[in-house]
Every structure is written in structure tokens, then in C-alpha cells.
FIFISE-997658 format. One record per residue (C-alpha): x, y negated, z. Coordinates in steps of 0.1 Angstrom, whole numbers, padded with zeros to 4 digits, always signed. Example, Ala and Ser with C-alpha at 12.3 -4.5 7.8 and 13.67 -1.06 7.14 Angstrom:
BEGIN
rec xx: +0123 yy: +0045 zz: +0078
rec xx: +0137 yy: +0011 zz: +0071
END
This chain:
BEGIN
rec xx: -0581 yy: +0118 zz: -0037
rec xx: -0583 yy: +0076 zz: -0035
rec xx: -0553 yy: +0058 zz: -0038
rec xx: -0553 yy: +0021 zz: -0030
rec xx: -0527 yy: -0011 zz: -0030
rec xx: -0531 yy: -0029 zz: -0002
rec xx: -0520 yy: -0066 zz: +0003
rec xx: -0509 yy: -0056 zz: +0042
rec xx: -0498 yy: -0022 zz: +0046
rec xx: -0499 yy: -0007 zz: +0082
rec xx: -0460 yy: -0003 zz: +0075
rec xx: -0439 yy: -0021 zz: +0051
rec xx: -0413 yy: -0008 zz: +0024
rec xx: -0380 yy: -0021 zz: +0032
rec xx: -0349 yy: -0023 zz: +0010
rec xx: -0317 yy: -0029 zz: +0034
rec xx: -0293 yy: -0021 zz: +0002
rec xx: -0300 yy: -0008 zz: -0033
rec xx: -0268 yy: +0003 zz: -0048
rec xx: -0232 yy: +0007 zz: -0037
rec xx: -0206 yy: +0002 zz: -0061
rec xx: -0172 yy: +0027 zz: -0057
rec xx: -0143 yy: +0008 zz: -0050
rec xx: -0110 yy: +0021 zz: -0065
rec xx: -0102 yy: +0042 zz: -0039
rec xx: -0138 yy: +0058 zz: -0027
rec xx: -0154 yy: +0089 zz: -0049
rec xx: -0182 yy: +0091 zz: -0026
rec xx: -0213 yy: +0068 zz: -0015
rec xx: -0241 yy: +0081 zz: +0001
rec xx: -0279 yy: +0067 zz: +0007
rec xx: -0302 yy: +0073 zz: +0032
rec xx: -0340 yy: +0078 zz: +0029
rec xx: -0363 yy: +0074 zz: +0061
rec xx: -0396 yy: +0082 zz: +0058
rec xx: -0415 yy: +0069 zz: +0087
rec xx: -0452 yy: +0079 zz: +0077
rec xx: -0478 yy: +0109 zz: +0067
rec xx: -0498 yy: +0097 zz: +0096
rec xx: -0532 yy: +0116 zz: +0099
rec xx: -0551 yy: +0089 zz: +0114
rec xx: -0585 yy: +0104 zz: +0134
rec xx: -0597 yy: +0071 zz: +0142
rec xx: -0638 yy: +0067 zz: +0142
rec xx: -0641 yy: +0041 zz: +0117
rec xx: -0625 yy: +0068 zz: +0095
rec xx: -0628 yy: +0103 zz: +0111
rec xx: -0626 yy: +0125 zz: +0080
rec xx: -0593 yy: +0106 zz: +0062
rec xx: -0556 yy: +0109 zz: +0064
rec xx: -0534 yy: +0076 zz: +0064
rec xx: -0501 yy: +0083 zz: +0043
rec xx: -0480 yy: +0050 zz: +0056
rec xx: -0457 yy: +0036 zz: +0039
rec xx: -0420 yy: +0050 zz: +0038
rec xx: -0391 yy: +0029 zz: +0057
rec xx: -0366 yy: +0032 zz: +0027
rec xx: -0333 yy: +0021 zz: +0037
rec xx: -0297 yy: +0027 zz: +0022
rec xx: -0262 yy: +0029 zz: +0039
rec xx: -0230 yy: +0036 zz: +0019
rec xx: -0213 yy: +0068 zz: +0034
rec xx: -0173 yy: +0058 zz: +0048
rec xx: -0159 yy: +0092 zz: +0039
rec xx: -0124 yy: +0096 zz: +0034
rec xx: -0111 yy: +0102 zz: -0001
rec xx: -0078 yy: +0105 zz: -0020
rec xx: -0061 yy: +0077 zz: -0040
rec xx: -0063 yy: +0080 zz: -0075
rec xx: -0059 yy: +0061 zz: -0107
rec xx: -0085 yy: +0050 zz: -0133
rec xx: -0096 yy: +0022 zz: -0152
rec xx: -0125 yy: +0003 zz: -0139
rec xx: -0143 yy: +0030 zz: -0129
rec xx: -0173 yy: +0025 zz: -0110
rec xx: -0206 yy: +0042 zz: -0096
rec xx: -0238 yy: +0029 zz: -0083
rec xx: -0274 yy: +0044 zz: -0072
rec xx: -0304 yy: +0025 zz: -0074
rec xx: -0336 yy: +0040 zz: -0057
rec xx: -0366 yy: +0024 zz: -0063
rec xx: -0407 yy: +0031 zz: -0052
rec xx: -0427 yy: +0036 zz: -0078
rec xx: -0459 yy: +0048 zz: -0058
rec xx: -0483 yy: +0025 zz: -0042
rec xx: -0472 yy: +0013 zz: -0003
rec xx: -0503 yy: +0029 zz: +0013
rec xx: -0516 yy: +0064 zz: +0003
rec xx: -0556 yy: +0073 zz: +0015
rec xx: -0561 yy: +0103 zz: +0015
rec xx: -0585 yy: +0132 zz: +0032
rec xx: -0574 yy: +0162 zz: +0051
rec xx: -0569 yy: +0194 zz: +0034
rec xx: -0556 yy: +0173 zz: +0001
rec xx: -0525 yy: +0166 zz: -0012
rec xx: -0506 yy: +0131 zz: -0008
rec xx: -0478 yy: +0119 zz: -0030
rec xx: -0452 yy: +0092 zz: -0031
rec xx: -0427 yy: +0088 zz: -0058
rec xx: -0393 yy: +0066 zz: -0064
rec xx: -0375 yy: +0062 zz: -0091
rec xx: -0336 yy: +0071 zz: -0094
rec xx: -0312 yy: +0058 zz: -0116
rec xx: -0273 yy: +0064 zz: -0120
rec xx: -0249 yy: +0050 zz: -0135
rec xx: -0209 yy: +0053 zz: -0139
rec xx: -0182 yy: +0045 zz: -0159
rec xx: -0146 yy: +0057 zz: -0171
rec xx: -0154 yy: +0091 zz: -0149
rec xx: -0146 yy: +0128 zz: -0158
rec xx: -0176 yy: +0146 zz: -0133
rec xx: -0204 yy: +0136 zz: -0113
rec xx: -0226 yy: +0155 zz: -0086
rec xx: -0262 yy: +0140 zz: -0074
rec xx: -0273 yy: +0163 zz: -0045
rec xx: -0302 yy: +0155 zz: -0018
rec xx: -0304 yy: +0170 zz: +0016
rec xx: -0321 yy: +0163 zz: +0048
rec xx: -0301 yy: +0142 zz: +0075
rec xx: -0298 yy: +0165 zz: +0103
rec xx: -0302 yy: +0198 zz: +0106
rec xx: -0339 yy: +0199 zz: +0105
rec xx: -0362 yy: +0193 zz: +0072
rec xx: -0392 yy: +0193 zz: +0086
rec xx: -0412 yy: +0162 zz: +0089
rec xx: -0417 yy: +0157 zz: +0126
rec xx: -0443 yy: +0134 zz: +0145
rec xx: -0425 yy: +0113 zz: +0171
rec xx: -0432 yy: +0133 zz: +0204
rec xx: -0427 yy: +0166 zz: +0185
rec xx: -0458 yy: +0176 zz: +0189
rec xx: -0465 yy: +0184 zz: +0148
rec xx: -0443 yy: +0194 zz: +0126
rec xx: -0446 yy: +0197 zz: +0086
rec xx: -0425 yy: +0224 zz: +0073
rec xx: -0408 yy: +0233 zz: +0035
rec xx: -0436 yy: +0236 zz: +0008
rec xx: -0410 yy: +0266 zz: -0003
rec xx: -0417 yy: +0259 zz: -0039
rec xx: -0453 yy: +0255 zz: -0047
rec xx: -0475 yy: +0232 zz: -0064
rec xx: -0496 yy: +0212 zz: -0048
rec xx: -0529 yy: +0238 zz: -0055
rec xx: -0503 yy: +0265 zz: -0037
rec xx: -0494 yy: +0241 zz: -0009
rec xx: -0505 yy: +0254 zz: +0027
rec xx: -0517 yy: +0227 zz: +0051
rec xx: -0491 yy: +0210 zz: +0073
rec xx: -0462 yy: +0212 zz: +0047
rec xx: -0442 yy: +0193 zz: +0025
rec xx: -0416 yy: +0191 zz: -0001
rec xx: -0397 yy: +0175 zz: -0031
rec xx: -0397 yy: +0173 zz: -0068
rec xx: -0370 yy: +0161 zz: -0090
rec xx: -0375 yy: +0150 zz: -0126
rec xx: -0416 yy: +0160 zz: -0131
rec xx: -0433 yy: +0126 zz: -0143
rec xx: -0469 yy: +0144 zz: -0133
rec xx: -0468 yy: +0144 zz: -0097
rec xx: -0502 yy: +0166 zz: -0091
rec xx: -0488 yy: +0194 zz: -0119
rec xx: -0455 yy: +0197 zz: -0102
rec xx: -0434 yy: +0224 zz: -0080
rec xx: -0419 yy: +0210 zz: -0051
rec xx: -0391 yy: +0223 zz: -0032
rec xx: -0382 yy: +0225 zz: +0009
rec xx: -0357 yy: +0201 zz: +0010
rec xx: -0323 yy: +0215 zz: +0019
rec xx: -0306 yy: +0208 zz: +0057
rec xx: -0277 yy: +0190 zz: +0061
rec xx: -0247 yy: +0206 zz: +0044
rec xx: -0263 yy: +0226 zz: +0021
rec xx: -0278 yy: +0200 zz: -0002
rec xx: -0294 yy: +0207 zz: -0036
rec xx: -0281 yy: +0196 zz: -0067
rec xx: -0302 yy: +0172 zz: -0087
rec xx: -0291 yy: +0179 zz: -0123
rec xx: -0292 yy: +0147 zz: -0152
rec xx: -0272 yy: +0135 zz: -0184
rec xx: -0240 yy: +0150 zz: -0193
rec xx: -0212 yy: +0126 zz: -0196
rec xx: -0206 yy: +0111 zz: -0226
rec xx: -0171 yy: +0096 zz: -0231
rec xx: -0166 yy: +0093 zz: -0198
rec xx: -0199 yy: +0077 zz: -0188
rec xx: -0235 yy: +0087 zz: -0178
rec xx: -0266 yy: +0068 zz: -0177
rec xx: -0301 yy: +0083 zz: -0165
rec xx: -0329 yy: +0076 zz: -0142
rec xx: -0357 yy: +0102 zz: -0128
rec xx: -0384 yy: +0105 zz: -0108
rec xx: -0378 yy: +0119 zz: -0073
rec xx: -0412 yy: +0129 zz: -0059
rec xx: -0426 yy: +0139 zz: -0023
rec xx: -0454 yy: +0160 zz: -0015
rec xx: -0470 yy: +0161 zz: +0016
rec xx: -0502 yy: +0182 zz: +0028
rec xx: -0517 yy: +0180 zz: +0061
rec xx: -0544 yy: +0203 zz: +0077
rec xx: -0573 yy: +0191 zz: +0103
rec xx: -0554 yy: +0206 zz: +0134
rec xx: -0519 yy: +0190 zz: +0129
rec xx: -0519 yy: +0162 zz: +0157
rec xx: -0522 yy: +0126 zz: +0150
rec xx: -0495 yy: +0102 zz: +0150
rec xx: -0463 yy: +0088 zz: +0130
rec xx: -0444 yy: +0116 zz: +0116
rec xx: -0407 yy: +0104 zz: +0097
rec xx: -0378 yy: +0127 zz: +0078
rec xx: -0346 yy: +0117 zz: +0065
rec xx: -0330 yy: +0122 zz: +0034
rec xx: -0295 yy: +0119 zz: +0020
rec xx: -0290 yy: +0110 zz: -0021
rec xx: -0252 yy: +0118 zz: -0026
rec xx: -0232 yy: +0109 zz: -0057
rec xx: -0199 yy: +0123 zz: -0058
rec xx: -0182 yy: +0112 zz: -0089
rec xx: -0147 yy: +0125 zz: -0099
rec xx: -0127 yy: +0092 zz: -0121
rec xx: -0111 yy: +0098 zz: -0148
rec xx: -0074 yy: +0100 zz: -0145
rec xx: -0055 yy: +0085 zz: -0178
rec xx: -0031 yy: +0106 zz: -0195
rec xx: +0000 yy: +0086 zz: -0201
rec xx: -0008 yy: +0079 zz: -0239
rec xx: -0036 yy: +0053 zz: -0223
rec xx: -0011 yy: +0037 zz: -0196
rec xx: +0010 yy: +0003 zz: -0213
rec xx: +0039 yy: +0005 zz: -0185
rec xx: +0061 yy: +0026 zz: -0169
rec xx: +0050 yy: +0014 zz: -0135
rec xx: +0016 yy: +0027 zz: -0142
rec xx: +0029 yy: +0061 zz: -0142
rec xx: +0019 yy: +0085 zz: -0112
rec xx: +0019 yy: +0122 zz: -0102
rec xx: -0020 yy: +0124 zz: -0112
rec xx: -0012 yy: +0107 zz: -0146
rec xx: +0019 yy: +0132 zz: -0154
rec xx: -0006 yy: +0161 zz: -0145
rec xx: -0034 yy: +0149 zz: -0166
rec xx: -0011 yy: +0144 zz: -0199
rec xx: +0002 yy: +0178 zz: -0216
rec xx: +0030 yy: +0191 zz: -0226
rec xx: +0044 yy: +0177 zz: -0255
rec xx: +0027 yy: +0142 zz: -0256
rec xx: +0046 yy: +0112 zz: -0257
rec xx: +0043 yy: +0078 zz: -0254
rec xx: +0064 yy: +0045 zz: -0254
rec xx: +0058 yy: +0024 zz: -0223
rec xx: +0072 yy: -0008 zz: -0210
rec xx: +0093 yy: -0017 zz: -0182
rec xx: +0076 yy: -0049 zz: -0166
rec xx: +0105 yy: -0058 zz: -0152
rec xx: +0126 yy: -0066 zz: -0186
rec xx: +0097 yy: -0058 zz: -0211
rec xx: +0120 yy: -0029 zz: -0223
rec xx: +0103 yy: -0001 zz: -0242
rec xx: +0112 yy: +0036 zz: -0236
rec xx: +0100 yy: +0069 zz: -0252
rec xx: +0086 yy: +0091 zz: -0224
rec xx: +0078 yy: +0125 zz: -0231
rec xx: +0062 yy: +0155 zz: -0210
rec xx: +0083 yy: +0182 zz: -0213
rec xx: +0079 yy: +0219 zz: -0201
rec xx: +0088 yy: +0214 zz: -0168
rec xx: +0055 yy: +0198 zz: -0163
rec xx: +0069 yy: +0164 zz: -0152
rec xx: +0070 yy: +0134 zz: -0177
rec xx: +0105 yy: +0119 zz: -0184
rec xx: +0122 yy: +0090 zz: -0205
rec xx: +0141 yy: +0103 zz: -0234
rec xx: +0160 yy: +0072 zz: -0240
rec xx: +0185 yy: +0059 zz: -0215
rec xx: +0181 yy: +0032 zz: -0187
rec xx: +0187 yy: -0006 zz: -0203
rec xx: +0179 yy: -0026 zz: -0171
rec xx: +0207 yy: -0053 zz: -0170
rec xx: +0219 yy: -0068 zz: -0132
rec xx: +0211 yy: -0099 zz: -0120
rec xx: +0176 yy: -0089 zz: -0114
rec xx: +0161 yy: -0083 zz: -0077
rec xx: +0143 yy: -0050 zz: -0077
rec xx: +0115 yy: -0053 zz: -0057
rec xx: +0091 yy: -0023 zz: -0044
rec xx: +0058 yy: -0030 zz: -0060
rec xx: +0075 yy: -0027 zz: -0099
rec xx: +0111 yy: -0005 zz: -0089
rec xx: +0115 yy: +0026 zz: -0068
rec xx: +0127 yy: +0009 zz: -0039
rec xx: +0110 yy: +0005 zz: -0003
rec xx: +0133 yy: -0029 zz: +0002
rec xx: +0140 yy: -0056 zz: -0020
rec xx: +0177 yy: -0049 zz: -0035
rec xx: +0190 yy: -0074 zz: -0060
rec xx: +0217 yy: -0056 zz: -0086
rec xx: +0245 yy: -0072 zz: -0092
rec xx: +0251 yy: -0090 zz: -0130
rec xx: +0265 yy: -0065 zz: -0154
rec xx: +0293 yy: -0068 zz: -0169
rec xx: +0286 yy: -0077 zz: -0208
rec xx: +0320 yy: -0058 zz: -0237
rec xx: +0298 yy: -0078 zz: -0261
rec xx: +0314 yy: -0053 zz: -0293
rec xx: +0344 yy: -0037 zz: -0272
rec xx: +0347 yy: -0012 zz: -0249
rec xx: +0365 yy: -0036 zz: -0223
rec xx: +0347 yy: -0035 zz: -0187
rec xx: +0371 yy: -0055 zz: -0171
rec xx: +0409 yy: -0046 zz: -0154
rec xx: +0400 yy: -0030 zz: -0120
rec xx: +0369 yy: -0021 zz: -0130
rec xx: +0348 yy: +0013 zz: -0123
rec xx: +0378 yy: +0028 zz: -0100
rec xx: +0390 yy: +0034 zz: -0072
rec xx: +0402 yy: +0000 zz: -0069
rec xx: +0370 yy: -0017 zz: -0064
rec xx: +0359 yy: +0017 zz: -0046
rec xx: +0329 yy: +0044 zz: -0043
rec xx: +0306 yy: +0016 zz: -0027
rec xx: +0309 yy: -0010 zz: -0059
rec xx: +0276 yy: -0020 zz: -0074
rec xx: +0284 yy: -0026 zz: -0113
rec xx: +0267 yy: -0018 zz: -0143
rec xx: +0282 yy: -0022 zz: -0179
rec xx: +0270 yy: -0026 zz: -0214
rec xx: +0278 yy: -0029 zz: -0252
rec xx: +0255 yy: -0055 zz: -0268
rec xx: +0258 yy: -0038 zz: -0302
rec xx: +0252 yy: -0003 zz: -0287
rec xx: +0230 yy: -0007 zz: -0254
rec xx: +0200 yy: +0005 zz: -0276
rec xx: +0205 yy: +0036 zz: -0281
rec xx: +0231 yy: +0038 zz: -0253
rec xx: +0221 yy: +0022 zz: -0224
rec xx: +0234 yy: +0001 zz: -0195
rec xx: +0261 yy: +0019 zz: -0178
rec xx: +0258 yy: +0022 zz: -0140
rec xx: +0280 yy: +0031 zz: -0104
rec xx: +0260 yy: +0054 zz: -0083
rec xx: +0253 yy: +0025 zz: -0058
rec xx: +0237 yy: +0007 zz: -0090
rec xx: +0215 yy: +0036 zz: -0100
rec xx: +0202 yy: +0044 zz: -0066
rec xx: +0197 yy: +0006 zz: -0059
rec xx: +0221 yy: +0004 zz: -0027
rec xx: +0206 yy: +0034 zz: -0014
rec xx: +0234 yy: +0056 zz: -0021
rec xx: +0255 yy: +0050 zz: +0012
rec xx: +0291 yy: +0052 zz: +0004
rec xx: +0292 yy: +0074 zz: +0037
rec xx: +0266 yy: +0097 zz: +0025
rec xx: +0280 yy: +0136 zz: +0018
rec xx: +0246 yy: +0152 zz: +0013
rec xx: +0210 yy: +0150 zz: +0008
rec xx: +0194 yy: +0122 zz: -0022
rec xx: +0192 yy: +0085 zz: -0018
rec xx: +0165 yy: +0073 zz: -0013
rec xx: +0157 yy: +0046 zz: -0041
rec xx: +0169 yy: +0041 zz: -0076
rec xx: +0170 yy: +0021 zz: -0100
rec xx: +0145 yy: +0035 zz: -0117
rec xx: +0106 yy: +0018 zz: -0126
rec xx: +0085 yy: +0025 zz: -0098
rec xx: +0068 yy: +0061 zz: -0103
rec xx: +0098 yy: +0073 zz: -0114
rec xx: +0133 yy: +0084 zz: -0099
rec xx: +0166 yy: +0096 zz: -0104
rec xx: +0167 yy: +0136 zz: -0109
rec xx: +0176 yy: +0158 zz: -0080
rec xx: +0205 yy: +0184 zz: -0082
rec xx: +0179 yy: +0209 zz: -0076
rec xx: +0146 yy: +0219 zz: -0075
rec xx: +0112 yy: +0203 zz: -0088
rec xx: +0125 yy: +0173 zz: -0114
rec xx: +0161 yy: +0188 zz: -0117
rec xx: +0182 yy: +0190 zz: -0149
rec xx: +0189 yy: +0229 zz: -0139
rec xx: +0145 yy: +0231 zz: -0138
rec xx: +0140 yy: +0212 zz: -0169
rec xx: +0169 yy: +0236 zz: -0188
rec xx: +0156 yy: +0268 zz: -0178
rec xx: +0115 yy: +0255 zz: -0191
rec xx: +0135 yy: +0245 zz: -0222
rec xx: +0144 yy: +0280 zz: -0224
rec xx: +0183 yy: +0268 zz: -0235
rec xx: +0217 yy: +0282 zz: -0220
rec xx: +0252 yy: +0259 zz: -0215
rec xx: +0263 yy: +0268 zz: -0249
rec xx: +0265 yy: +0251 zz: -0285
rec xx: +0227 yy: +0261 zz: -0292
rec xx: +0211 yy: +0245 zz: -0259
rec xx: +0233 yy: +0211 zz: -0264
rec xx: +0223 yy: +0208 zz: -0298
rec xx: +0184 yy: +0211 zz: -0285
rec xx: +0194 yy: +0185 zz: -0259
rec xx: +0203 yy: +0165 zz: -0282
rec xx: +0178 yy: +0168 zz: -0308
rec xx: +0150 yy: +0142 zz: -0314
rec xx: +0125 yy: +0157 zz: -0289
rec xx: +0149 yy: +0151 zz: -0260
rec xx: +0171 yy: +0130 zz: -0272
rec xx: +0204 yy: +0133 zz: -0249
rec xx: +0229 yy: +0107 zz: -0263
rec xx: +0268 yy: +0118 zz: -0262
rec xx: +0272 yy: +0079 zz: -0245
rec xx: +0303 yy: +0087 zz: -0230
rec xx: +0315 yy: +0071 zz: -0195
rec xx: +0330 yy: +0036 zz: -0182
rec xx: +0361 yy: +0044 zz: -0165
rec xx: +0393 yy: +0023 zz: -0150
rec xx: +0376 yy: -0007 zz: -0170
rec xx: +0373 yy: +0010 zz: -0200
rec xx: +0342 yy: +0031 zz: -0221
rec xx: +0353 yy: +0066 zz: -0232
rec xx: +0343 yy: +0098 zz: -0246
rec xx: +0316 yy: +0082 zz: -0269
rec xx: +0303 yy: +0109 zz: -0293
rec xx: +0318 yy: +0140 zz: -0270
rec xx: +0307 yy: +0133 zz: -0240
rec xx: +0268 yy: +0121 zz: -0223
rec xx: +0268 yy: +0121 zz: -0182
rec xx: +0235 yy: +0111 zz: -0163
rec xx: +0234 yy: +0103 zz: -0127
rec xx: +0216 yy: +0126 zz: -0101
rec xx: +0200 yy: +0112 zz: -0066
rec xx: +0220 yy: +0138 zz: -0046
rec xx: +0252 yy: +0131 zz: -0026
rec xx: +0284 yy: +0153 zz: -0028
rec xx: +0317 yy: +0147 zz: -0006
rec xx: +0346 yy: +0126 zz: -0003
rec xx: +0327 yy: +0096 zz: -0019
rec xx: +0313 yy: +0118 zz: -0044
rec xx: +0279 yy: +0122 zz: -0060
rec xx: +0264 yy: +0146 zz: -0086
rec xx: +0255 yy: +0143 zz: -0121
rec xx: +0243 yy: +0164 zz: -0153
rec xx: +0270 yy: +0164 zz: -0182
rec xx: +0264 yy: +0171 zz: -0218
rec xx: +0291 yy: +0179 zz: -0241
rec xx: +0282 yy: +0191 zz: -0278
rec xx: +0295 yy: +0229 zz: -0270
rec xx: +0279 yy: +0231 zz: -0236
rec xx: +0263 yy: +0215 zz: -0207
rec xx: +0270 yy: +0210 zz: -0166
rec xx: +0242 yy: +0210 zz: -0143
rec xx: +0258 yy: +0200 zz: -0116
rec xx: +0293 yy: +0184 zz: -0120
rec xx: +0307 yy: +0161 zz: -0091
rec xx: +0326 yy: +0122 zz: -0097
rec xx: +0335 yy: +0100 zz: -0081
rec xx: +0307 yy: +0071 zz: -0071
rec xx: +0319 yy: +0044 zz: -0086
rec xx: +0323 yy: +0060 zz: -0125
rec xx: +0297 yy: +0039 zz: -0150
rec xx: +0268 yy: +0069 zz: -0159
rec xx: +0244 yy: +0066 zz: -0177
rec xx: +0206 yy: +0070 zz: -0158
rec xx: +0172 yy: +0090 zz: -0170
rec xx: +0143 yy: +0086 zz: -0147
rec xx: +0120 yy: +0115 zz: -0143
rec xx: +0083 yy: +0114 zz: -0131
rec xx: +0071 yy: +0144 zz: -0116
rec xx: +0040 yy: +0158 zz: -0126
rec xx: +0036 yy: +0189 zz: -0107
END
């Protein structure tokens, strides 16, 4: 077989795009190989050889829908380069060759899938008008090749020794295998080679195929004890952490830190209460809000438990915005909140059902339901506790960390050291909404107050 470089190949070897690199929200990229070429040329000048022509190489990243997820920096690309001579001479009855080079790389991912196919639904390499047609080489070497077929071989550095494959149709693509991933990153580059073997009776002309290199790579998706902030929490990230981890993220909004904790209802909550002061305007991209809602300034007992006369009742009514705190005791016992404070003016005073829609909460998390999926009566029963003296005494130990922090009432704080009551998202009647009580003999799920009591708030982030 002679193989030869020449300066001005019959067809030239064209790079459109050589690597794609994911964007934050795309898993997928795909490239394109066209092979224009394998041209049995029966000219008289050169009646006895075949011309192997140059492959059209060109590259087009795939626009295939994928699903939002979160990851740091991650990032993919595929580089396909020729490593085989432009223009291939060679005689009928032999074997001709051409061979690229294929590297991948990726960072900061969990899985990765390298796969090649044909285009369509057809793998054989055609002529233009039809006519001929090279079928799969069906796994042979090139000795074992019958005339007029073809094939590919992944990862064989000696093209002439190697088996080569029929190349898969579209939707049934062949994995290419490489390098594991190593803390969350692989690095490898192979040889993807072609065979191709044509007889004396296939017709001449320009025969092409296309082939698809996919790279499906699946990011990896931080556990919370690798997130900084609340507001980098999300579904994904709850799910990826286990049960029993913890962590102490900030609130960008006030630079407050908070012990989270996965607990066995599968969803991730804080297990110290809410400190978020008024004055502030919660905005959607760092609070679980859809509209901007700026709180109203709380009302600061400095070392008293005096809110102010006409405070928190029915004075100033179900609708009142207001939030309450000790200075020398909002540490451990957080800011004290009106249900139109905790869900951020979502909580219409003319609602009687259903859950608000916002809270006050960091964004990626939100105020407990009365029921279901991130409810107080779900997180009990995965707890495995009952409303008696042993389940509040687990409540209240240092895994959970339920604080008797009492109420803010008629202007006044009460029931400090007997009492802890957290705010739910759900509505009741008459100017009423729900909330989960704590008392050191026993615990309510689901008792129902009056709106504008000062409660204390817990944000849940649901995992599952």
C-alpha cells in the first residue's frame, strides 16, 4: 500500500469547530463527522489505483434540551483531530486507512458517556448517485475485510493489526469506553480509526458517511457541606447530601450564619431560628419571594421583653407586618415575626386556606406546610418521636435544636423556657394561620393563632 502527503489534495480537510465547551445549563454536545471521500478513481493515467480523498471533517454542537442543575465550574469539551495523511493511494482489493485523534476533557463531573453512531439511519458509506454502497466490516481486521466494506476502530494505535466495527445507526450508538473519573475529572485522548476496503466492481465516484461523537456528561451536584450560603441551597443539592450531614451556611442578605442539618425526612432544614431584622427589602434573586417586599423595621426590647403598647394584637390587627427581637437573646432565639412578616406580605389577611406564597425565608428555602412533603407532622413521624415528654426532649436536643423561645404578645414576650411556636405557610380562618408548638411535655402539629402573634420562623429546604 503507498501512502503519500500531498501539498494539494483533491479535497481539503476542514475544521468548522474543534471543541464545544458545556455551558452551565447543557449536559450534552454533539460533533459531527462527514466523510466525503473513498473515491475509486478508474481514470487512465491510473487505471489499477484507488483514490482515498480527503475527509470533510466538520463539527456542530448538538441544541438538545437539558435540565437545570447546579455545579461548580463544570465544563466539557471534544477535540477531534486528523492524524493520517490528507490523501490516501491506494490499489483495489487493499485496505485504506484514516485515523483522528480524540481527546476529552471535563471537570467537577460525576459521569461521562462518549458514544459514536452514524447520522441517519444508514451506515453504509454511499457514492452520491447511490449507485455503490460500502457496507459494516462486521468486526474484522483488515486481512478479514470483504471488498466494498468499511468500519471503525476505537483505541488500537496499529491501524493494519486492528478489528474494526460496523458503525452503529442513529439511535443506537456504541459506547467508546476511556479513563475513569478521578475526583471528579477525566482526561484521555485515543485514536478513532476508519477502515475502508473497496473491490474492482464497486462503481466510481465520491462516496461520504456521517458520524456523530457524543459526550454526555452528568456534573456533579455539591452536597451542602461544599455550598457557603443558604441561597445556594436547591432540591438537587438537599438530595445529593445525606442524612445526618450538617453544615453552617450564610444568609447573604445579613451575613447571618445558621446550622442546617438534613434530617430523616430527606429535606435539609435550619436548626437555629430565623435572625433576619426589618428594614431590609427582600428581593427574589436572594429571598423566597417572586416580588420585591420590603419588611418593615423591627422593633428592638434591647434587654426587656417590652414590644411596644399595642403591639402584636388585635389592635394593630391580623394584617400587621412587625417583627421583634431581644439584643441579648436574638442568638439563640431569633427575630420574632407576624405571619404577614414571615410569609413576606404574601399571607393575605383575607386568606382562609391554602399556603402563601413567599416567605421570609433565604431563597431555596420556605416556611413549612401544615402537611405533607416539608411538614412538622412529616419530619416527626421520620424522627420516629410521639407528642409526649420523650419526643420534646429529642426536639429539643442538640441535633434539632427546638428552642422553648416563647411568643410576643399584646406588646409583650412570654412563655420563654415553656413554650417554642414556629410559623407554618398555611392559612386557617377568621384571620388565622397555623403553626407547630413545642412545649417541654408535648408537642402540637398543627395549632391555630391569630396572624398577627410574634412566632418564631424555621425554613425548610426540601430534598425529595
Amino acid at each position: 500500500m503507498l501512502i503519500k502527503n500531498h501539498s494539494k489534495p483533491n479535497f481539503a480537510w476542514k475544521k468548522r469547530q474543534d471543541s464545544a465547551i458545556i455551558p452551565l445549563l447543557s449536559i450534552m454536545t454533539l460533533f459531527l463527522l462527514g466523510f466525503n471521500g473513498f473515491s475509486p478513481n478508474r481514470s487512465e493515467a491510473s487505471a489499477n489505483s484507488a483514490d482515498l480523498e480527503g475527509f470533510s471533517y466538520e463539527s456542530a454542537a448538538d441544541d438538545a434540551e437539558s435540565t437545570p442543575v447546579t455545579f461548580r465550574d463544570a465544563s466539557a469539551s471534544l477535540i477531534v483531530s486528523m492524524s493520517s495523511p490528507e490523501l490516501v493511494l491506494v490499489s483495489p482489493g487493499e485496505v485504506a486507512y484514516r485515523k483522528y485523534k480524540v481527546e476529552v476533557m471535563a471537570t467537577n463531573i460525576e459521569a461521562y458517556t462518549l458514544s459514536i453512531a452514524s447520522v441517519n439511519s444508514s451506515a453504509n458509506l454511499s457514492s452520491e448517485d447511490g449507485a455503490g454502497q460500502l457496507t459494516g466490516a462486521n468486526n474484522k481486521t483488515p486481512a478479514e475485510m470483504s471488498d466494498n466494506t468499511w468500519g471503525y476502530n476505537w483505541g488500537s494505535i496499529n491501524s493494519e493489526a486492528a478489528t474494526y466495527a460496523t458503525l452503529p445507526t442513529h439511535g443506537n450508538g456504541a459506547i467508546l469506553s476511556g479513563s475513569a473519573v478521578q475526583n471528579n475529572a477525566v482526561s484521555f485522548s485515543k485514536d478513532l480509526s476508519f477502515a475502508a476496503k473497496f473491490g474492482r466492481d464497486i462503481p466510481p465516484g465520491n462516496y461520504h458517511g456521517e458520524v456523530a461523537l457524543s459526550l454526555v456528561v452528568t456534573p456533579r451536584v455539591l452536597p451542602f457541606a461544599d455550598i457557603t450560603e443558604m441561597q445556594q441551597m436547591t432540591a438537587q443539592i438537599c438530595a445529593n447530601t445525606k442524612i445526618g450531614d450538617t453544615a453552617v451556611l450564610i444568609d447573604s442578605r445579613d451575613n447571618n450564619p445558621y446550622n442546617v442539618r438534613k434530617h430523616e425526612d430527606g429535606n435539609c432544614w435550619m436548626t437555629q431560628n430565623l435572625r433576619l431584622k426589618g428594614g431590609k427589602t427582600l428581593i427574589p434573586a436572594t429571598s423566597d419571594v417572586s416580588d420585591n417586599y420590603t419588611l418593615a423595621t423591627s422593633i428592638n426590647g434591647g434587654t426587656t421583653d417590652n414590644a411596644g403598647d399595642n403591639t402584636f394584637s388585635a389592635t394593630t390587627g391580623g394584617g400587621a407586618d412587625q417583627s421583634f427581637y431581644r439584643t441579648d437573646t436574638v442568638e439563640g432565639n431569633g427575630v420574632y415575626y407576624s405571619w404577614t412578616a414571615a410569609t413576606a406580605g404574601t399571607g393575605e389577611i383575607s386568606m382562609t386556606s391554602g399556603d402563601a406564597s413567599g416567605s421570609i425565608c433565604p431563597k431555596g428555602w420556605k416556611l413549612p406546610p401544615n402537611s405533607g412533603n416539608g411538614s412538622y407532622a412529616n419530619l416527626t413521624k421520620a424522627i420516629g418521636v410521639s407528642a409526649n415528654r420523650a419526643g420534646s426532649e429529642k426536639l429539643q436536643s442538640s441535633t434539632y435544636d427546638f428552642h422553648m423561645s416563647g411568643l410576643v404578645l399584646n406588646g409583650g414576650l412570654y412563655n420563654v423556657g415553656s413554650y417554642g411556636y414556629f410559623w407554618l405557610r398555611t392559612a386557617g380562618v377568621q384571620e388565622q394561620s397555623y403553626h407547630f408548638t413545642l412545649h417541654s411535655t408535648t408537642f402540637y402539629l398543627n395549632d391555630l393563632y391569630q396572624r398577627y402573634r410574634g412566632y418564631s420562623v424555621r425554613c425548610v429546604a426540601v430534598g425529595n
